[in-house]
N, C-alpha and C positions, 0 to 999 in steps of 0.2 A: 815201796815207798821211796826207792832209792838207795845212796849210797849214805846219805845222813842220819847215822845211828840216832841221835841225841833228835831230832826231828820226827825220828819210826816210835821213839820209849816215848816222847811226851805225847805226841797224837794217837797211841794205842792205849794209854793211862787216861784218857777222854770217854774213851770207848765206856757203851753201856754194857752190861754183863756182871758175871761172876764168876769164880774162879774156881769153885766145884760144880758140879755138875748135879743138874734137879730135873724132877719131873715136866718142868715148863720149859727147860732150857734144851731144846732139840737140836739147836746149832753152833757151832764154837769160829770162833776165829782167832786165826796163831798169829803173834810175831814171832820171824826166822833170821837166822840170820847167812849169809851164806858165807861160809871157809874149805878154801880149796874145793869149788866150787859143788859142794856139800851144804843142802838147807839142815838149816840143824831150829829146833825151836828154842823158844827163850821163855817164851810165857802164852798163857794158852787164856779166851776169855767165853765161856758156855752164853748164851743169851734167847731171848726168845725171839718171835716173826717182828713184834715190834721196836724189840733195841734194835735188830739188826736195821732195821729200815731207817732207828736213828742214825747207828753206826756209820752207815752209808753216807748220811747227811752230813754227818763231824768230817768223815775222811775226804769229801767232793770238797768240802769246804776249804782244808786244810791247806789238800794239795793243790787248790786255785789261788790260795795265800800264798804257798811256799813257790810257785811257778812265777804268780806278779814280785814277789821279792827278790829273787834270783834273775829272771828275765825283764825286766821292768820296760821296756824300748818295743 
């Protein structure tokens, strides 16, 4: 997501999921962060076939917001 910590927390607080893990929830997606070039995690979110394909949608979306804002020309 880049190097915009406060950009990666709120666009990953979007996300569908859950924060334990269930029967339905077969796939997880992390935020990391990277120090001394070490991914370390921060917070981790369980979800099933179809948050993830929301997921997918929040993130495409976000980072085609946050590229037109930053690159605008």
């Amino acid at each position: 997501m880049g190097n915009d910590s406060a950009f990666a927390e709120k666009t990953f607080h979007m996300l569908s999921g859950d924060d334990n893990i269930s029967e339905s929830t077969v796939l997880c997606i992390e935020l990391t962060s990277l120090i001394d070039e070490i991914s370390l995690p921060i917070t981790i979110k369980h979800c099933t076939l179809d948050e993830l394909a929301t997921n997918i949608q929040v993130l495409a979306k976000e980072l085609f917001k946050q590229l037109n804002l930053t690159n605008p020309g």
